[in-house]
C-alpha positions in Angstrom: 20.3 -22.2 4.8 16.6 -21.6 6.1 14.1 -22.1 3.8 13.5 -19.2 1.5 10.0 -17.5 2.1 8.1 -14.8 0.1 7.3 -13.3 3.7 8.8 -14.5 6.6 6.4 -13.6 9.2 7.5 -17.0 11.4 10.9 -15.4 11.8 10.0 -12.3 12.3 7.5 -13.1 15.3 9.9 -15.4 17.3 12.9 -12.2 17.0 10.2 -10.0 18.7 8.2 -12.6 20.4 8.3 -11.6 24.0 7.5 -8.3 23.0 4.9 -9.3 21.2 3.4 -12.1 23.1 3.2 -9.3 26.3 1.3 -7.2 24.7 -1.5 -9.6 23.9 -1.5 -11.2 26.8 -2.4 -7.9 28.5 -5.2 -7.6 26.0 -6.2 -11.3 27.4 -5.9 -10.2 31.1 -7.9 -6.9 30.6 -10.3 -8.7 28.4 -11.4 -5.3 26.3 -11.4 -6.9 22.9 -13.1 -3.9 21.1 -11.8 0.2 20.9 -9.8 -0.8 24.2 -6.6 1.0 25.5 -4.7 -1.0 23.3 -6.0 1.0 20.0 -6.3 4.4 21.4 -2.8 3.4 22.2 -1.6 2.3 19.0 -3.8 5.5 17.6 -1.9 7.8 19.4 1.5 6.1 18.2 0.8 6.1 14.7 -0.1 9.8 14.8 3.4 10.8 16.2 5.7 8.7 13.7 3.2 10.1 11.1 3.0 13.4 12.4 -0.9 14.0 11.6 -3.6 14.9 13.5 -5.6 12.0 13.1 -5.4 8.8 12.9 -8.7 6.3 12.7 -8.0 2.6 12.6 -10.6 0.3 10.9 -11.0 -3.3 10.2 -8.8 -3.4 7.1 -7.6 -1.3 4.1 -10.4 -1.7 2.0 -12.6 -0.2 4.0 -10.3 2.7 4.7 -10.4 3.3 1.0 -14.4 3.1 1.1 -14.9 4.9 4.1 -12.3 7.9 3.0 -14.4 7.7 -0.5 -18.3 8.0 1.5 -16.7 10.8 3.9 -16.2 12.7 1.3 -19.5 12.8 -0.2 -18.8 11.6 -3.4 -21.7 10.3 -5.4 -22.9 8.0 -8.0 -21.6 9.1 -11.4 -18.3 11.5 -10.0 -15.3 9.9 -11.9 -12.1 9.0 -9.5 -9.2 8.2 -10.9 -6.6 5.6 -10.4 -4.2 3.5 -11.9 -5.0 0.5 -13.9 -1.4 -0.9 -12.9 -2.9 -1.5 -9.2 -4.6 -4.2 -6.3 -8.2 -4.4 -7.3 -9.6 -2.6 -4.0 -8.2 0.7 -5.0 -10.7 0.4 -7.8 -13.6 -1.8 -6.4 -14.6 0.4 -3.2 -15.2 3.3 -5.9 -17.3 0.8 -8.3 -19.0 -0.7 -5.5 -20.0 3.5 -4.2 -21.5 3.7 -7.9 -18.5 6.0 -8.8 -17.1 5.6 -12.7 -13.4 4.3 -12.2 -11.3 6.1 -14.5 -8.0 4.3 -15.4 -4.7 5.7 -16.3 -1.3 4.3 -17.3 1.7 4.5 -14.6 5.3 5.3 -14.9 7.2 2.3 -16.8 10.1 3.0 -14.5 8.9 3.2 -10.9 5.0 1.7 -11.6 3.4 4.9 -10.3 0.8 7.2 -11.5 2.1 11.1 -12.3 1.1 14.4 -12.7 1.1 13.9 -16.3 -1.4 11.0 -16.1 -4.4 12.4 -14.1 -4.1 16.1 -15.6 -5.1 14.1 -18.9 -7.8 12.4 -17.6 -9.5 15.2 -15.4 -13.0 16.1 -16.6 -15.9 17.8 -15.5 -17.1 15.1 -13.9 -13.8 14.2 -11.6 -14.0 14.4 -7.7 -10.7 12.6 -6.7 -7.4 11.3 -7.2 -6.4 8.1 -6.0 -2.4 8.4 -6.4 -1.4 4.4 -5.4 2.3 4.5 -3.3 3.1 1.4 -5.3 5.6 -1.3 -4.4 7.1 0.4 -1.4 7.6 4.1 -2.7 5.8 7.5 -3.3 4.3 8.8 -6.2 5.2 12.2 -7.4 3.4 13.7 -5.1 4.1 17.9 -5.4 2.8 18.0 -8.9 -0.1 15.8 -8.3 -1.1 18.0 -5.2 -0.6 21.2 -7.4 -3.0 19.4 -10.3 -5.7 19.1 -7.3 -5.6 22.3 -5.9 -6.0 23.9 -9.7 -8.9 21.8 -10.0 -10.5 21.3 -6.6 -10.1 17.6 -6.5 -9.7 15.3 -3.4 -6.5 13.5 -2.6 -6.9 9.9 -1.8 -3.3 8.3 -1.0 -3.8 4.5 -1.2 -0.5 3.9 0.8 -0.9 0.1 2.2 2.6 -0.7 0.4 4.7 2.1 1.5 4.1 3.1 5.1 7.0 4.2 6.7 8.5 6.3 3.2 9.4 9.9 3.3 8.3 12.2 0.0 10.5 15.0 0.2 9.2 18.6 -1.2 11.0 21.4 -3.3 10.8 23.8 0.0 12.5 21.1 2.0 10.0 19.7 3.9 9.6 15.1 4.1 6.2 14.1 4.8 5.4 10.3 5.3 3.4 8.8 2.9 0.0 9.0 2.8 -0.2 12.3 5.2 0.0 14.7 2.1 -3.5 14.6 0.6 -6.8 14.6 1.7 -7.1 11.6 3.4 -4.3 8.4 3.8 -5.6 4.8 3.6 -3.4 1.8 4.6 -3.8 -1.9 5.4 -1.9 -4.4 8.1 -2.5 -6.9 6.3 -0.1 -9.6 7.5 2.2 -9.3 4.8 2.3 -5.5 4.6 5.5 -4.0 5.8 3.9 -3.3 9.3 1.9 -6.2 9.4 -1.5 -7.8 12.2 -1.9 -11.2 12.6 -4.9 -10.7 10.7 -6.9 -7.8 9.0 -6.5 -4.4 10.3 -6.5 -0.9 9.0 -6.3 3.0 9.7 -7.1 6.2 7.5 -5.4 9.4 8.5 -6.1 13.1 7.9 -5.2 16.6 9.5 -8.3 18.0 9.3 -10.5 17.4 12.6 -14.2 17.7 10.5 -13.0 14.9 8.3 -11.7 12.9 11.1 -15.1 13.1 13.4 -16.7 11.7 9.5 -14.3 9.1 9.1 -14.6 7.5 12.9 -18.5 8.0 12.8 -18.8 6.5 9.6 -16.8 3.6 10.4 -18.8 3.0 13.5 -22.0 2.6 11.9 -22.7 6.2 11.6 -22.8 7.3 14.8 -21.0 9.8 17.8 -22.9 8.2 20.3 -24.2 4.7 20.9 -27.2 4.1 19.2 -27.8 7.2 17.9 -27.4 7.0 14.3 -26.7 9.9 11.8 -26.0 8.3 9.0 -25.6 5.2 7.2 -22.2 3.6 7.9 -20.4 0.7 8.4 -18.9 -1.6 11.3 -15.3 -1.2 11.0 -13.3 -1.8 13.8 -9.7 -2.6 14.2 -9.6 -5.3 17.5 -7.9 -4.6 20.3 -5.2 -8.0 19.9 -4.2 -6.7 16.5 -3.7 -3.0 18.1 -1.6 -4.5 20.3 0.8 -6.2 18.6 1.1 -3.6 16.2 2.1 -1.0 18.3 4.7 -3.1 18.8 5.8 -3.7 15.5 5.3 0.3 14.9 8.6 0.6 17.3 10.7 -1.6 15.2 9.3 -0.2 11.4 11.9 1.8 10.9 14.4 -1.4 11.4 12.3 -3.4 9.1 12.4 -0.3 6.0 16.4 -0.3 6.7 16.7 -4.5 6.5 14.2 -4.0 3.6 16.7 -1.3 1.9 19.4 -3.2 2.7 18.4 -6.6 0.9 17.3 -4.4 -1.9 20.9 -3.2 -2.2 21.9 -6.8 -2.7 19.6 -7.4 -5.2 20.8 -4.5 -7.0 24.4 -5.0 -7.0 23.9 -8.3 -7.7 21.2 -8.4 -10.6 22.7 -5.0 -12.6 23.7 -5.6 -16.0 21.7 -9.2 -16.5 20.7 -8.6 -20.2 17.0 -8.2 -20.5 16.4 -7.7 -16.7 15.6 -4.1 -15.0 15.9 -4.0 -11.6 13.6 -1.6 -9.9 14.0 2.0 -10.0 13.6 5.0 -7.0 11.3 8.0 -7.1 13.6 10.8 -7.3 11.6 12.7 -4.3 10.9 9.5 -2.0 12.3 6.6 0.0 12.1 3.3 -1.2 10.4 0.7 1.5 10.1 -2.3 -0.3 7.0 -4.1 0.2 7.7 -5.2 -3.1 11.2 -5.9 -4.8 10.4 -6.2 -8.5 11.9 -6.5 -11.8 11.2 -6.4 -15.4 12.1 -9.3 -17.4 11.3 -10.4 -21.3 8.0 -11.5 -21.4 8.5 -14.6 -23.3 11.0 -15.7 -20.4 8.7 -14.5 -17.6 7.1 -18.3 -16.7 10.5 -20.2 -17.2 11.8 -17.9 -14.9 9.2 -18.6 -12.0 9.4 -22.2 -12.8 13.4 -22.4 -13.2 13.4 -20.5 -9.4 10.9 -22.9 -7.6 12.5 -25.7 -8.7 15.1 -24.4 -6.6 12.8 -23.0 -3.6 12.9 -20.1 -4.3 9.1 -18.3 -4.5 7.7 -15.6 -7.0 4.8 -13.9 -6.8 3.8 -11.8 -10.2 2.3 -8.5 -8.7 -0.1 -8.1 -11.1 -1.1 -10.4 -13.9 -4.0 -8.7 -15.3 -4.6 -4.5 -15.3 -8.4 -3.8 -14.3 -8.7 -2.6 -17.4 -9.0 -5.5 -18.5 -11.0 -7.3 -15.5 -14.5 -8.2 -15.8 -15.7 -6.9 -12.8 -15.0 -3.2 -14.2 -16.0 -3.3 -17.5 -19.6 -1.5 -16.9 -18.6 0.8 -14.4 -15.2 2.3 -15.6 -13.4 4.5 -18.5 -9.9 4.9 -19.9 -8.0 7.8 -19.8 -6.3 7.1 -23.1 -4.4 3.6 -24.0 -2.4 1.9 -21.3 0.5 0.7 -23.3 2.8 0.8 -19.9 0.2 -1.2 -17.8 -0.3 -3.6 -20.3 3.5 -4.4 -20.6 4.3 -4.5 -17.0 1.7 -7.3 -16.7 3.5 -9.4 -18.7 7.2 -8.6 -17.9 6.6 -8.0 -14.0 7.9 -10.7 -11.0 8.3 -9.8 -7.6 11.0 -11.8 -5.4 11.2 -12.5 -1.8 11.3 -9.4 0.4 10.9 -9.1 3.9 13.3 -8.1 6.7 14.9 -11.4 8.1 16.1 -12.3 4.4 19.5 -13.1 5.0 23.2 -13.1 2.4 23.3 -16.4 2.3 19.6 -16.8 1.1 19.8 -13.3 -1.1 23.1 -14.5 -2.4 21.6 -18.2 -3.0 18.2 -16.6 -4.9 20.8 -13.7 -7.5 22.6 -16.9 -8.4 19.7 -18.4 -9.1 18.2 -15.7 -11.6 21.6 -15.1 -13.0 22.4 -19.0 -13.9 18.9 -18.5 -16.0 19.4 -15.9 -17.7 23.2 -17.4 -18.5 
């Protein structure tokens, strides 16, 4: 058996390497490192499998969040909220803007924020939502749409964990995630489902005003070279990365179904372990899995991780500490009432190894693993 990896992006590479290694290599020969055809390619792909209008790659999801956050003219004092039960820079591009982050608890079944959520923390002072597509699937999103419209809000879908997941709509319509609000924001990280081989972003929108915003601001706040409109920021997604993940972007869909697929092993297999809850699906969406994570007592949680890497096996606790409760955000946020949800996921939560080359014999080897633990 190979060794078991949270990610295994070695594997991955060498089952698509000549694809992979031809595209850079063309990069290399043509020698345009910066907005060449490589990412007007890649732009034009990711519009069509997303089926928006625009698509604006940058140098990596947190700036996509900032950038979608300064095009919108938000300023100092508007409230945004966001899940506690979240990565950091959903919250710390608004506190860094001089925005007040206002937390709310998620779902304790599929870790997401709801309709319920944000209508009770909507005040006078609220300019956005930032619903987070957390773990690999949608949020809610028809209700939360509905909540914005009634209240003229901004839709902010934070979707660097669940690109490639359809939401599907009462009327019948599937929309990928993060092209149903205002403005999508994803990362390619190299561990995201469609993954660089280093930083990387892109923001996405339908509407062509916000677009010609989003690319200005993310080219230092200007249409034409050196002619500067307003402030902005250098943001650039580099012409190796584009490459390589227009490549990838072929083959997403056959990473979400190996993704599925190990997830149904882990299901089958981990049902019914007293005291464990395997994750649950989002009536409305698809299920991705960036992320395959379960709930387990808390007191058990460390002998757990410990009992599993003393057999190889890795485990990653997605996330140990709400930003609630972080320092960084203690000034410059609010709760939207108590986070009783958040604050138990944090200490029940692990994630195990997910990624498309996981193979039966390793998911086979890691379930007997948990199982013998838990006796």
């Amino acid at each position: 058996m190979n060794p078991i990896q949270m990610v295994d992006l070695k594997s991955q590479y060498q089952k698509y390497k000549s694809e992979i290694d031809a595209a850079i290599a063309e990069v290399l020969e043509t020698t345009t490192y910066i907005n060449g055809p490589a990412v007007k390619l890649f732009q034009e792909k990711l519009e069509k499998y997303l089926s928006v209008n625009h698509v604006i790659p940058c140098a990596n999801g947190t700036d996509a969040l900032q950038i979608a956050l300064m095009a919108l003219g938000l300023k100092p004092g508007d409230e945004v909220i966001l899940p506690a039960f979240t990565y950091v820079a959903t919250a710390e591009v608004a506190a860094l803007l001089g925005l007040t982050v206002v937390m709310t608890d998620v779902d304790p079944d599929t870790f997401n924020i709801t309709a319920a959520h944000i209508e009770a923390a909507i005040t006078d002072k609220t300019k956005a939502i930032v619903p987070v597509h957390l773990f690999g699937q949608c949020c809610d999103m028809e209700p939360i749409l509905a909540i914005a419209k009634k209240h003229n809000l901004f839709v902010i879908e934070d979707n660097a964990q669940a690109i490639g997941a359809d939401y599907s709509f009462s009327d019948g319509r599937k929309v990928k995630s993060g092209a149903m609000g205002t403005v999508g924001c994803t990362s390619f990280y190299p561990s995201k489902n469609l993954g660089a081989y280093g930083d990387g972003g892109a923001m996405y929108c339908n509407d062509e005003q916000l677009a010609a915003e989003l690319r200005m601001i993310a080219n230092h706040g200007q249409k034409r070279r050196y002619y500067h409109d307003m402030v902005g920021v250098n943001s650039r997604l580099d012409s190796i990365q584009a490459a390589l993940l227009e490549v990838k972007l072929r083959h997403l869909d056959e990473f979400s179904t190996a993704r599925h697929q190990a997830a149904v092993f882990y299901d089958r297999a981990l049902s019914g372990i007293d005291g464990v809850k395997i994750p649950a699906r989002q009536q409305n969406s698809t299920h991705v899995f960036h992320q395959y994570t379960l709930q387990v007592p808390a007191d058990k949680r460390d002998a757990l991780q410990e009992f599993l890497k003393e057999k190889g096996i890795p485990t990653m606790i997605y996330y140990p500490l709400p930003l609630n409760q972080q320092d960084a955000f203690m000034n410059c946020s609010r709760l939207a009432s108590a986070l009783p949800v958040t604050e138990q996921l944090c200490k029940s939560v692990v994630s195990l190894p997910m990624h498309s080359e996981l193979d039966e014999e390793q998911l086979g080897y890691i379930c007997g693993a948990v199982k013998a633990f838990f006796g």
